[in-house]
Structure formats: structure tokens, C-alpha cells
N, C-alpha and C positions, 0 to 999 in steps of 0.2 A: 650407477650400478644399483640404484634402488629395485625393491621388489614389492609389489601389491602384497599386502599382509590380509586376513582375513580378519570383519570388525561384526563382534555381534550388534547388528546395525539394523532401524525399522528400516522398511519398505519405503522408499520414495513414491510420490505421490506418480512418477512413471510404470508401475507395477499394477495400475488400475486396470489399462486396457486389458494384461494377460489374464487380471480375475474377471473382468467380463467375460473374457474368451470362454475359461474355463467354467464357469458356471451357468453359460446358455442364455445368457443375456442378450449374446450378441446378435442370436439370430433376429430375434422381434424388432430389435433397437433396427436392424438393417431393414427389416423388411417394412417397419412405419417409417425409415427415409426415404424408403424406394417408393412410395408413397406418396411422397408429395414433394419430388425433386425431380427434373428433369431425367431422360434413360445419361446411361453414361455417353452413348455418340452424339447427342445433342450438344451434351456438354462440352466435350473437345470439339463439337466447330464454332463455341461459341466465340463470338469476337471479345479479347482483351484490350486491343489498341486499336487504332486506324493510324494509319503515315498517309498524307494526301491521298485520303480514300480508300489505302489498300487495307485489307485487314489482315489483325495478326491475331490467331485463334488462340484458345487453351493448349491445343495438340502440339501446335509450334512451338509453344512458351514451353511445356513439359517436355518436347526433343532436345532443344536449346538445352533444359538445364536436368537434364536426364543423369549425366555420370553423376551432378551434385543430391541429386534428391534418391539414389539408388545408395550413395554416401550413406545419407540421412537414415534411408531406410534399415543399414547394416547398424549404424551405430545404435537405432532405437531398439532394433533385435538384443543386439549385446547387452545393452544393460539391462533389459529384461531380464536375459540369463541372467547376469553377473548377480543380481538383487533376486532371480530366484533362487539359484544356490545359497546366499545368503541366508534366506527364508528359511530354507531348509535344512543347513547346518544350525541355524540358530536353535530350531527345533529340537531336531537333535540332539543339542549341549543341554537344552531342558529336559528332557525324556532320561538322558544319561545322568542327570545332577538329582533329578528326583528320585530315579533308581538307587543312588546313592545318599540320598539321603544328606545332601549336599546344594550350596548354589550352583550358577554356572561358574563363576570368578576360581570356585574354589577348585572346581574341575578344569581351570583351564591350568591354573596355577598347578595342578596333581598334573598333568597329560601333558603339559606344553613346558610351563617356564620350570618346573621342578625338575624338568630331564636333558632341561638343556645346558648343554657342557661350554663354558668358555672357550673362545677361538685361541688357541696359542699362538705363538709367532714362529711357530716350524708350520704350521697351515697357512697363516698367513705367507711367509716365504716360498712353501711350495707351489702356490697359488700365484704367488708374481711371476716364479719363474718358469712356469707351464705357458703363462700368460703376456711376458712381459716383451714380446715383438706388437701384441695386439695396443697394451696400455701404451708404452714409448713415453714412461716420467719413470721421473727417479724413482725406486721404492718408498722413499721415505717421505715424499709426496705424497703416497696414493695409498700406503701402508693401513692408516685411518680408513678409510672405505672398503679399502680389501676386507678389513677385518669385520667393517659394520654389513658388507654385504655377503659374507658367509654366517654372519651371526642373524641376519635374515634367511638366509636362504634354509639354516638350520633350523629357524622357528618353523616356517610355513613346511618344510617337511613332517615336522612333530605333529603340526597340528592338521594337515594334510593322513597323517597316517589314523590320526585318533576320527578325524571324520569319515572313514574307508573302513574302519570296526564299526561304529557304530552304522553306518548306511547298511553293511552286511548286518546288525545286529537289529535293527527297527525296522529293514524289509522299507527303502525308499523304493517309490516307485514316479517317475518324472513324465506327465504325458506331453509338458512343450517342448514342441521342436526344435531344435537349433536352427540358426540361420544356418543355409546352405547356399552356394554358389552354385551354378553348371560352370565348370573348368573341365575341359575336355582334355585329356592327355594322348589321345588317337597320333600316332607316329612318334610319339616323344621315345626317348629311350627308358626303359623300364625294366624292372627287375621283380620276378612275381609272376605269378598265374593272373591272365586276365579276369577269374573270373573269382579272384578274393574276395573276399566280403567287407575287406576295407582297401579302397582306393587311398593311397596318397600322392599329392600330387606336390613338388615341391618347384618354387621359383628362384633362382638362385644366379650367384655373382661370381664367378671366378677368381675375383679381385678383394672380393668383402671380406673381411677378416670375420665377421659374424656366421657368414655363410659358411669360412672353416670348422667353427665353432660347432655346429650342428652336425657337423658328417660324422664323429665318433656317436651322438646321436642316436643318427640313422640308423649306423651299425649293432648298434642294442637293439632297435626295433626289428629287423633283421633277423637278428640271433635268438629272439624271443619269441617270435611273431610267425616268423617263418613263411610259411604259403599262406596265410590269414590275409597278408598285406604286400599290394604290391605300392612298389615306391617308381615314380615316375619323374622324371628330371625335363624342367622346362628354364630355358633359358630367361636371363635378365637381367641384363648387365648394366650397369648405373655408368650414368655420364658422367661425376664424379670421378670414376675410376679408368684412368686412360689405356689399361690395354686390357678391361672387361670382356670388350665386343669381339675384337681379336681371337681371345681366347675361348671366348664362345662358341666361335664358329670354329676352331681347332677343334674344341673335343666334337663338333659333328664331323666333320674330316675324318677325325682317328674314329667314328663311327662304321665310316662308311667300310672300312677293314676291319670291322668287329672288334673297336678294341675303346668303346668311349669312357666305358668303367675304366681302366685302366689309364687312358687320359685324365678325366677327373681324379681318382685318385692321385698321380701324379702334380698335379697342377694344385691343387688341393693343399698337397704337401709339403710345396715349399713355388707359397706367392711370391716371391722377389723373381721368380723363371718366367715371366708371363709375356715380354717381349717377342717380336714375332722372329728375330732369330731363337730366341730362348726354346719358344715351341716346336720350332723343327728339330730342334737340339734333342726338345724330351720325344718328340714321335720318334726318332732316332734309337733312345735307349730303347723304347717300345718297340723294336723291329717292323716297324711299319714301312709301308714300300715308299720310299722319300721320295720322288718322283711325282707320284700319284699324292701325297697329301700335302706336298710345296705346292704344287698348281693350285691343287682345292684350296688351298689357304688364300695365296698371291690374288686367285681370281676372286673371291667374295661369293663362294657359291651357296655358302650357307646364309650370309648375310641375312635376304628377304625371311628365310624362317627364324631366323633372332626375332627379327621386327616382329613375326606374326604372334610368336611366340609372347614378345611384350604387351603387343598391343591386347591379348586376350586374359592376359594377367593384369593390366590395367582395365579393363572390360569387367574384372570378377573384384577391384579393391585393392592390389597390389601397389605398393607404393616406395618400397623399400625391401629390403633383404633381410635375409631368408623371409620367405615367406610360404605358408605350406597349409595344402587342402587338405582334412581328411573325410572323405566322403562329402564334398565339398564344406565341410566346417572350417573356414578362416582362422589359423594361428599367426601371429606375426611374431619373428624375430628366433631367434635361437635360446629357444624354452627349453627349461630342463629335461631331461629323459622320462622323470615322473610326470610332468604336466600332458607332455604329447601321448603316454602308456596311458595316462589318466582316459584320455581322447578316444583313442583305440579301444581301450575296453569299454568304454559306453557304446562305442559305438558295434564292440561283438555283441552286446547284452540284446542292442536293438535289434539285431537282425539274428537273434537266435542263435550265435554261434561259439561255441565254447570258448573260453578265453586259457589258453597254455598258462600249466603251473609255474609258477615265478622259478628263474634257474639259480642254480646254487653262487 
């Protein structure tokens, strides 16, 4: 249950390429290699191997290990970000400590550690017992972590809230792009104006306890966000989990009668139903026409779209549950409400669109 803490931390010697980027370097550097290196199509039919005689080109080698170095290329985006925000908070605790006439330690010490409140053990308690189908240990096993990981999750909100003053107070302005994905959500089930200015696209598990985790969530985002964002549901059901796929293809079923929210929701709310009697059981409370969603189920009519559904989710980096695009920006896992709000409002900022007053 640990959480990434923020560390006023230099730049790792990976932070290079973005300041070449940014500073225009990179054009001349590109254009004296393009210079004196082969064009790029040369290069992919060059020969890397021969097998009695045949050859095996760059292009081959590069399709061959395409999902691994598309990998590569997501992870060396991310830590660019991760070390530019960095960069940039760190900035900011200077600009704010000098206004103060102060260090950063002493400003972290005033914003952060001075406000933060000891966890009790009625937080802790309420916290197992909201949680305690997902963890499955005694409390007093897990009681320690519980406590160390809301006494994290209370710092990084503190210090999360004093960098969101100061960013609105110094006027940051971020011209790197985030990585993005193409994840197409075209027939998925969706909730929203097609023509929001924030896509989300989420990949999800029926069976995941994590994936429950994130649907109250969503429902913030929803309630806040409103016609800003639509949220799009794509299935991904882990081999792991033995009645995932099942119930995957269930709530397409109870689609096809206009009622998929209403399946997810259901199914959602209580993972021990998920068996394929269980499912006819809840189409059933749902007044679905039982006839028409036992055959869809029985035959596997949804099946091939699960699969396609997976396969383009592992195509964009998905690897695990929940996992969730916004405007294709890769989040993984069931992130708090503020990190994903975090997301979304960068990404209204970028496209000009006003972001809704925070609700009471």
C-alpha cells in the first residue's frame, strides 16, 4: 500500500534529451546526422543476421520486438515527466521559500509536516472495514500499513495541495507533451457527449477488486466534470480471475437492452455474484428479457469483442487493472480522485476549456 511521495530531487542525467528538445538543439544535432547516415529505408532493409543465406533486416528485428521497445519508449516518456514535475515543484518551493524569507525544509516543514494530523485508530478501523473483503488479514496484521499508508496518502495530499497554490501563484507554464496513446473507444459503451474535450477511456476487470475500487472514482469525475468528460468502458478481464471473461461478456448482453450501466453497476457491487448462474440471476433483477440475454450469454456472442477489446488495450500498454486513458495519457491502477482531477484539469487547461468550480 505504499505511495510515491514527492522528493525535492536533481534531475537525473535522463532529463537531457527534454532540454535538448526544449531549447532547439535538436534540430541541427538532427540534421548533422541526417548528414552523414544512411536515409531511414536503407536502414531498415539493412541486413542484421544471415540463417544459410537468408537475411534478417533491421525492419524484421524492430517488428519482432515492437510491443518491447514501444514499452521502452512509454517508460522513457514517463520519467521525463515524472523528473519534469519534479523540476518544477522543486522550483517553486524556492520561489515560495524566498518569498518567505525562509528555506525550502522550513517551508515544507510550515505546508506539509506542521499540518499534518496523526492517523487515529477510528480512521484506521473505518478504513479496514470499508476495505476489509479486498485486504482478507486480520486487522491487526495489516493495522501498521493501514495506518502508514493513510499517513502517506495525507502527506502527498498536503503537499499536492501547497504545489496547486503555488503553480496558480508563479503562473507555471509546461510546453512537454505527455505521452499519449491512440486507444480508440469507437462502439465501447460510454457515458458523455462525443465531443468532450476530455476522453476517458478506462480498461477494466469485473472480478478485480481494484477495478471496484475506482468506480466511486469515476462517479466524482462524473459529478464534477459533467459533459467535459466522457468516460468510456472497455473490457479486460484477467486470466487470474475465473469468471472475469464471463462477466464481461454479460454486461455486453445486458447492453444490447440498454442496460450495461446498470449491469456494471450491479456486478460491481457485489463480486462474489459473478458466476454464470449468478449473472442471469442479476439480468433478472434488472428486468431484462431472460430469454434473449441467457442465449447471448450461453452462446459467447460477445466473446471475440472482449478479445478485440484486450488485444488493443495491450496494443496501447495495458497490462493490469484498472487501467485508464485520458486523452490518451496512461494512468495505471485505482488512483486517487485527486490524481485522476489532477489529469483532467491539465488536460482542460490544454485545450482551452474551463475547468468547473470545485463542488461543495
Amino acid at each position: 500500500m505504499n505511495t510515491v511521495l514527492c522528493r525535492w530531487s536533481a534531475a537525473p542525467f535522463g532529463l537531457v534529451p527534454a532540454l535538448i528538445v526544449a531549447s532547439g538543439w535538436l534540430p541541427v544535432f538532427a540534421a548533422q546526422q541526417a548528414a552523414g547516415t544512411p536515409s531511414e529505408a536503407s536502414a531498415k532493409s539493412e541486413a542484421v543476421a544471415k540463417v544459410a543465406g537468408e537475411v534478417i533486416t533491421m525492419a524484421e528485428l524492430e517488428e519482432a520486438a515492437s510491443a518491447q521497445l514501444k514499452q521502452l519508449d512509454r517508460q522513457r516518456h514517463q520519467l521525463l515527466e515524472q523528473t519534469l514535475t519534479q523540476l518544477v515543484e522543486r522550483k517553486l518551493g524556492e520561489l515560495e521559500a524566498a518569498a518567505r524569507g525562509i528555506t525550502t525544509e522550513q517551508l515544507m516543514q510550515a505546508e506539509v509536516q506542521g499540518k499534518f494530523a496523526e492517523v487515529s485508530d477510528e480512521q484506521v478501523d473505518t478504513f479496514y472495514e470499508e476495505n476489509k473483503e479486498r485486504i482478507r488479514q486480520p486487522k491487526e496484521q495489516i493495522a501498521a500499513q493501514i495506518r502508514q499508508y493513510l499517513q502517506q496518502q495525507q502527506t502527498g495530499q498536503l503537499h499536492g495541495d501547497l504545489m496547486k497554490r503555488l503553480r496558480d501563484k508563479f503562473s507555471v507554464s509546461v510546453q512537454f507533451d505527455p505521452m499519449r496513446a491512440e486507444v480508440s473507444a469507437a462502439g465501447a459503451p460510454a457515458i458523455g457527449p462525443a465531443d468532450a474535450p476530455v476522453q476517458l477511456v478506462l480498461f477494466s476487470d469485473f472480478e478485480c477488486p481494484y477495478c471496484s475500487r475506482v468506480v466511486p472514482t469515476l462517479d466524482q469525475v462524473q459529478e464534477k466534470y459533467g459533459d467535459r468528460v466522457r468516460l468510456a468502458f472497455r473490457q479486460f478481464p484477467l486470466s487470474i480471475h475465473p469468471h472475469a471473461q464471463k462477466a464481461a461478456e454479460a454486461s455486453l448482453c445486458a447492453g444490447e437492452q440498454g442496460k450495461f450501466w446498470e449491469m456494471h453497476d450491479a456486478m460491481f457491487g457485489d463480486q462474489k455474484k459473478l458466476g454464470v448462474d449468478d449473472l442471469k440471476a442479476t439480468a433478472a433483477t434488472l428486468e431484462l428479457k431472460a430469454e434473449q440475454f441467457n442465449s447471448c450469454l450461453d452462446s459467447g456472442k460477445y466473446a471475440d469483442q472482449v478479445k478485440k477489446d484486450m488485444e488493443s488495450g495491450q496494443e496501447a500498454g495495458v497490462s493490469g487493472t484498472p487501467a485508464m486513458f485520458v486523452n490518451g495519457r496512461f494512468i495505471s491502477g485505482a488512483v486517487p480522485y485527486e490524481q485522476l482531477a489532477s489529469v483532467i484539469d491539465d488536460e482542460l487547461t490544454r485545450k482551452g476549456a474551463s475547468s468547473p468550480p470545485p463542488t461543495e
